[in-house]
C-alpha positions in Angstrom: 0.0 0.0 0.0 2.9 2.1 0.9 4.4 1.9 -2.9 1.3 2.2 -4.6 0.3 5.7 -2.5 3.8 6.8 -3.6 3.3 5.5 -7.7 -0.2 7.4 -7.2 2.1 10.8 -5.9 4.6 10.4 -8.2 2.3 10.5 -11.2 0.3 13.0 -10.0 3.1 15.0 -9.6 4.3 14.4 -13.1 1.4 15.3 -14.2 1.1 18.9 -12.5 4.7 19.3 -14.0 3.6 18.7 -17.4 -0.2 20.9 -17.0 2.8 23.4 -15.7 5.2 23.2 -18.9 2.0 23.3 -21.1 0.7 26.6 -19.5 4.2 27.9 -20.2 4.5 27.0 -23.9 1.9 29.9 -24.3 4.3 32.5 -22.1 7.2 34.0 -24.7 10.2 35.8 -23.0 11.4 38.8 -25.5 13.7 41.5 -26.2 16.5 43.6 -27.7 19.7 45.2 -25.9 20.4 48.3 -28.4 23.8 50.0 -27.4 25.9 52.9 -29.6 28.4 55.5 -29.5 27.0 59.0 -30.5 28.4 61.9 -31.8 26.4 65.3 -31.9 28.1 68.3 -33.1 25.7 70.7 -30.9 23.9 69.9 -27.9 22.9 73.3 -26.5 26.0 74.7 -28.5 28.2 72.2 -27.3 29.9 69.0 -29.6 29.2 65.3 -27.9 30.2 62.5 -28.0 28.5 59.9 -25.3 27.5 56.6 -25.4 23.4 55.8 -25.8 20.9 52.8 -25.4 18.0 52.4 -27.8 18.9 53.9 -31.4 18.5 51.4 -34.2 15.8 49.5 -32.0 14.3 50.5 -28.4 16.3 48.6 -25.4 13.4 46.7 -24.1 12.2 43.4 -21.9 9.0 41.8 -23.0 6.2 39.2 -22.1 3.8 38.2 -24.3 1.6 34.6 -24.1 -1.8 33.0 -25.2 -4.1 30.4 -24.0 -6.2 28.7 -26.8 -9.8 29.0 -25.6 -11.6 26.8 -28.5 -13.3 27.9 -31.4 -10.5 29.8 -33.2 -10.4 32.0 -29.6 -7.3 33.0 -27.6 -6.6 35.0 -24.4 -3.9 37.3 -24.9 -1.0 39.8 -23.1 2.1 41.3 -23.2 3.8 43.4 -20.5 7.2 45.6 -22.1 9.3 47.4 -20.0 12.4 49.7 -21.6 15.5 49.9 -20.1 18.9 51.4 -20.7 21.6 49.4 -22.0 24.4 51.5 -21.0 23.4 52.3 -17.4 20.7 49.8 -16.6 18.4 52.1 -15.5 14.7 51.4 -16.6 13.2 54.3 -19.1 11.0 55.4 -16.7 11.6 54.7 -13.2 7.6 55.5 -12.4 6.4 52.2 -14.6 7.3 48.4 -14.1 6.0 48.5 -18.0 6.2 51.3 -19.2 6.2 50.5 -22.9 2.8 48.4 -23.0 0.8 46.6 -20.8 -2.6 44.9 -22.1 -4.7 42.2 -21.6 -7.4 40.7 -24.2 -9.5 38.0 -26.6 -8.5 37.3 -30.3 -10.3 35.1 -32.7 -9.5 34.9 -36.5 -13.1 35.5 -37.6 -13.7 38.3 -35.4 -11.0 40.2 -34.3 -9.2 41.5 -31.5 -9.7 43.2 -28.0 -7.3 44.5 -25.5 -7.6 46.6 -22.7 -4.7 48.5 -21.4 -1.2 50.5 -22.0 -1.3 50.6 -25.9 0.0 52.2 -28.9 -2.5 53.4 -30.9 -3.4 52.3 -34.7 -2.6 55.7 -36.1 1.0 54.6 -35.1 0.5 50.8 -35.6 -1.0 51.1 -39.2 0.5 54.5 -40.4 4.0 54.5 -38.4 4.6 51.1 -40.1 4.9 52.5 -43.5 6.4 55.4 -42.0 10.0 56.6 -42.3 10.4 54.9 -38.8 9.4 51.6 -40.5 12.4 51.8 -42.4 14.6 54.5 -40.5 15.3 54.3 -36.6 13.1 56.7 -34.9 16.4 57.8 -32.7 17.8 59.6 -35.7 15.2 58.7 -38.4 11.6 60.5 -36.8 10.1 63.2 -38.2 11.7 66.7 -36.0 11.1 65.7 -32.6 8.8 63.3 -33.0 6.0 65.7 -33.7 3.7 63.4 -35.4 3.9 60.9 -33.3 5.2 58.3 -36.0 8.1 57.3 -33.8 6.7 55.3 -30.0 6.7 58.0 -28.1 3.1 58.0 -27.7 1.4 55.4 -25.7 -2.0 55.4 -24.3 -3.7 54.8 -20.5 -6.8 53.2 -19.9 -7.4 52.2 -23.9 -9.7 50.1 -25.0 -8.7 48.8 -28.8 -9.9 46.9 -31.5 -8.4 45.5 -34.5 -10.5 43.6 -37.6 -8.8 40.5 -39.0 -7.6 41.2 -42.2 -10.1 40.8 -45.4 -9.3 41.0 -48.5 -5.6 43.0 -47.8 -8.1 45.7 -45.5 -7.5 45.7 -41.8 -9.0 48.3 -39.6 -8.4 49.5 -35.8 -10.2 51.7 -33.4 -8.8 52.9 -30.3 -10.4 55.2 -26.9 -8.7 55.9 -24.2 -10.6 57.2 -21.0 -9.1 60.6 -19.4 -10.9 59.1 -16.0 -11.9 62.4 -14.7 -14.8 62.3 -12.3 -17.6 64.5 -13.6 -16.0 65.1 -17.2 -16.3 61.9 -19.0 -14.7 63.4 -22.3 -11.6 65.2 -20.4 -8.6 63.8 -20.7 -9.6 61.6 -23.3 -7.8 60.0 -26.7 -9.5 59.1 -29.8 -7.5 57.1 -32.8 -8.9 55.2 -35.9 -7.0 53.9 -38.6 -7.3 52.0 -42.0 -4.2 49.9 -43.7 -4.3 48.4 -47.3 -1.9 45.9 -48.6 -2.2 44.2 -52.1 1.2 42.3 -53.8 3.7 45.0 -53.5 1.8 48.3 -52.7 1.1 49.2 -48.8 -1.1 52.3 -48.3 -2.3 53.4 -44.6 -4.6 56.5 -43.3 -4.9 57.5 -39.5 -6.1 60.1 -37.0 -5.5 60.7 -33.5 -7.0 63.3 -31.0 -5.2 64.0 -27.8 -7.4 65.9 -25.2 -6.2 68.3 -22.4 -2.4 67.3 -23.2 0.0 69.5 -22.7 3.3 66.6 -24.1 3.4 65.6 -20.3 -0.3 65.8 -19.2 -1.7 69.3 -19.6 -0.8 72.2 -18.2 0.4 72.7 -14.4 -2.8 74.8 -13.0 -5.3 72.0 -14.7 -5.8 68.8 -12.2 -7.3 66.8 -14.8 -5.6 63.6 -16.0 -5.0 63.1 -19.4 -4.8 59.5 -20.8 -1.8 60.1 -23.9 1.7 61.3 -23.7 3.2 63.1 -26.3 7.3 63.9 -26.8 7.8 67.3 -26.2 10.8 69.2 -28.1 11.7 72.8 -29.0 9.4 71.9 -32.1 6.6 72.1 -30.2 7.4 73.6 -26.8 5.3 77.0 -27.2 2.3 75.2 -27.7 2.2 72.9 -24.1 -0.5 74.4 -23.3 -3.0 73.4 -25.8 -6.3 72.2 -25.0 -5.9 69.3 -27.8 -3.8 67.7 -30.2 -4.6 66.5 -33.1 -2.7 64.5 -35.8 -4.0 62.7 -39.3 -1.6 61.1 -41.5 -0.9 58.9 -44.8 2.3 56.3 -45.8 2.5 54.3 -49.0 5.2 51.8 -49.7 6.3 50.4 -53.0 8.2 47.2 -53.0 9.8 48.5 -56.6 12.0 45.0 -56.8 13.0 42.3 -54.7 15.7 44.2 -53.2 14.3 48.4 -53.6 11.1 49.4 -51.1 10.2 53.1 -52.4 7.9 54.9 -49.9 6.8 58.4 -49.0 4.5 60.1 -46.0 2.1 63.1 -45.1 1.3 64.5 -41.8 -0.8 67.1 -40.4 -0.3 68.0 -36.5 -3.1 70.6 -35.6 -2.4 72.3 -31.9 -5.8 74.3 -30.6 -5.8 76.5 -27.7 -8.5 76.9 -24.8 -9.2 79.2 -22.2 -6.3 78.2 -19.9 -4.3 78.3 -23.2 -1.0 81.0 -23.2 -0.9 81.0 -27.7 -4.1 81.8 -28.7 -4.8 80.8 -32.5 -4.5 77.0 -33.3 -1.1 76.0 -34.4 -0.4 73.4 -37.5 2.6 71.6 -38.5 2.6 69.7 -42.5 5.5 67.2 -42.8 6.0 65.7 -45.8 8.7 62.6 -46.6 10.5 60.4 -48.6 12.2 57.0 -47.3 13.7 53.9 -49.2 15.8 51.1 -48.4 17.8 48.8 -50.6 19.4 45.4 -49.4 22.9 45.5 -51.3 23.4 41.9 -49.7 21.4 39.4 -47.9 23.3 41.1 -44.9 24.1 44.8 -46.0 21.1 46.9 -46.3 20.9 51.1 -46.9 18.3 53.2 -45.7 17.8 57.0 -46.5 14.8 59.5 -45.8 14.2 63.1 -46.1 11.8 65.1 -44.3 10.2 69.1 -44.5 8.4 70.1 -41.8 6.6 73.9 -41.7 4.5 75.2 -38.7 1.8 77.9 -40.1 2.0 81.3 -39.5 0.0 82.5 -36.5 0.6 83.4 -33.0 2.3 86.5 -34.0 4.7 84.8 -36.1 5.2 85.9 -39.4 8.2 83.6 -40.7 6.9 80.6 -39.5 9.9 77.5 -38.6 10.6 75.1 -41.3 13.1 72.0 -40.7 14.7 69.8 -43.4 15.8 66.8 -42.6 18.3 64.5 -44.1 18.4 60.1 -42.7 20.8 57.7 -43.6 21.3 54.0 -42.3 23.4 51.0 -42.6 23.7 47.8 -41.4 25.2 44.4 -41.5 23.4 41.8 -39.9 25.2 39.2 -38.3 22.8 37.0 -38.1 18.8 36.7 -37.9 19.3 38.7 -34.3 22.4 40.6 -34.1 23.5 43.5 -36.9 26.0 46.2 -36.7 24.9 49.6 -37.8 26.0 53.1 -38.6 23.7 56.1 -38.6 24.0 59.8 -39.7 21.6 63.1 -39.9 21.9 66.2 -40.6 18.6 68.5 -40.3 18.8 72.4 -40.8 15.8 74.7 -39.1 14.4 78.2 -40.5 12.5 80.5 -39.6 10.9 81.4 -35.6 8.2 79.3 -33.3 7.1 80.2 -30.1 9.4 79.9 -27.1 8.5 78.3 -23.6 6.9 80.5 -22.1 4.2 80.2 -25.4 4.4 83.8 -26.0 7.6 84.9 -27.4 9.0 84.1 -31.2 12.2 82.4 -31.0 14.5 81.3 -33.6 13.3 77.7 -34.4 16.6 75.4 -33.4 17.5 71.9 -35.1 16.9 68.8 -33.4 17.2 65.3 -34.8 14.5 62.8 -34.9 13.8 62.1 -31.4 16.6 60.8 -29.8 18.0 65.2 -29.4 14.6 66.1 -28.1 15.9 67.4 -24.2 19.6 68.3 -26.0 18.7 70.5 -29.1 21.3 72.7 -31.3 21.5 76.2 -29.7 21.1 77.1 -33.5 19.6 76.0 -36.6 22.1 73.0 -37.6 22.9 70.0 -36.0 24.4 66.7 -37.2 24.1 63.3 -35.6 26.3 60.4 -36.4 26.3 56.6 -34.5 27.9 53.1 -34.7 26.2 50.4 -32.5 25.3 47.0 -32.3 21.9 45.5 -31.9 20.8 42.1 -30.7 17.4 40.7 -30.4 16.4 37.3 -27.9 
């Protein structure tokens, strides 16, 4: 009796172990450790040279898994923290996952739902074809990020929905809830967008709305909690204070050969004031861009994009800021996981915007893609060059 109450232990042990392996098959353990060496010939009128986490891909630490619920059903999550290579600090202390965070359902007839820390599908669907598709956002974003193609934006409280693709069409909604008692609307984000893919062409359209945002949660005297964040730069410093922040945009992509992808972008950043507001007319920045990439080699691929970015004239400002902006990439992959790259930019800014204290014209200053935003140019020119390595796990 004695052995057969241990054989009955033993298996059921065994068999605990293996429900525990199974549950884990569904758990996937991801992530990328992104380190270079930089050179900036002005940071605040100042050459650098420094060493930086994150350029050709976001230092990050990921969990995703599914459980298959029956019926062509899954549960689904991912938790994503960034971190800093170079230092090991995380990217922002405040958040044990600060990248994403969601939980939902997915079926392939129907859809899916998450609820969570999100990007949106304007970025998903538009920022895909984008020049940081192809270009790193560290050196390769539009000035600053201001459009939000780069992931600088992620969203609270969101609830998002994604359509399976049907016949090359895939569509995605997403709210996020401001969770302001007695204002349901404050704080909020709205984003839609719309993706096409047939053989070689890619086309996608998107929107996204930004309420009571002032790039770090609206301004100081407001208590209201707003569910976006937004990168703030000298781009768009004068207008922290808006009420809203709205952003539509469109990419294409041509795969012209095997080896040549052609693509080119459009965005429109509208900034509208409210009472609270320091500018007072609305503020609009029109980007427009090229980008291709051409693998010389199954490991060597180039990369270039250009960008021109003007803000409208209002606010006082009668020659309005324009930045030009000039992306190239290479690298060498190694292997499926680990490449070698090199990266140089060079943007020049015209022209005035408004200043801090979103009042005062100031001469507009450069700063590249988004990696420069807190250490601009002191003037209208500044260059970026890197070599790193990247590997993926």
């Amino acid at each position: 009796m004695k052995h057969k109450t241990l054989a009955l232990l033993t298996a059921a042990a065994s068999l605990a172990g293996a429900s525990q392996v199974r549950a884990q098959n569904g758990v996937t353990i991801y992530g990328t450790a992104d380190a270079a060496i930089i050179y900036s010939s002005s940071q605040r009128g100042h050459a650098n040279t420094y060493m930086n986490s994150g350029n050709l891909n976001a230092s990050k630490l990921g969990f995703s898994g599914s459980e298959d619920l029956g019926g062509g059903s899954k549960a689904i999550f991912t938790l994503e923290q960034g971190f800093s290579i170079d230092n090991g600090a995380q990217s922002d202390p405040s958040k044990a996952f600060n990248r994403q965070s969601f939980i939902g359902l997915s079926n392939a007839g129907y859809g899916t739902f998450t609820l969570g820390r999100q990007y949106t599908p304007y970025w998903r669907y538009v920022g895909g074809l984008g020049p940081t598709g192809v270009l790193t956002g560290a050196t390769g974003a539009h000035p600053g990020d201001l459009d939000g193609l780069d992931t600088t934006i992620r969203i609270n409280n969101s609830l998002v929905y994604a359509t399976p693709v049907i016949a090359g069409f895939q569509a995605s909604a997403l709210y996020g809830f401001g969770e302001n008692a007695g204002a349901m609307g404050s704080g909020n984000t709205v984003s839609a967008a719309l993706r096409y893919d047939i053989n070689a062409f890619s086309v996608a359209l998107g929107y996204l709305k930004l309420a009571n945002n002032n790039l770090k949660g609206f301004a100081p005297w407001d208590p209201n909690v707003t569910s976006g964040s937004y990168a703030q730069s000298p781009v768009n410093a004068g207008y922290a204070s808006a009420r809203s922040v709205q952003m539509v945009a469109a990419a294409a992509r041509y795969q012209a050969s095997g080896n040549l992808m052609l693509g080119l972008n459009f965005s429109n950043v509208q900034m509208a004031p409210g009472a609270d507001s320091l500018f007072t007319h609305q503020a609009s920045f029109n980007t427009a861009g090229l980008i291709s990439s051409y693998k010389v080699t199954p490991a060597i691929t180039v990369a270039a994009g250009y960008s021109y970015t003007r803000e409208t004239a209002a606010n006082g400002i009668s020659n309005p800021a324009r930045y030009q902006q000039l992306s190239l990439e290479q690298t060498y992959d190694f292997s499926k996981r680990t490449a070698l790259y090199f990266l140089e930019t060079y943007q020049k800014a015209y022209g005035q915007t408004l200043g801090k204290d979103g009042v005062t014209a100031v001469d507009a200053v450069a700063v590249v893609g988004d990696s420069q935003n807190g250490t601009p140019s002191s003037n209208g020119k500044q260059f970026v060059a890197a070599v790193g390595i990247r590997h993926q796990f």
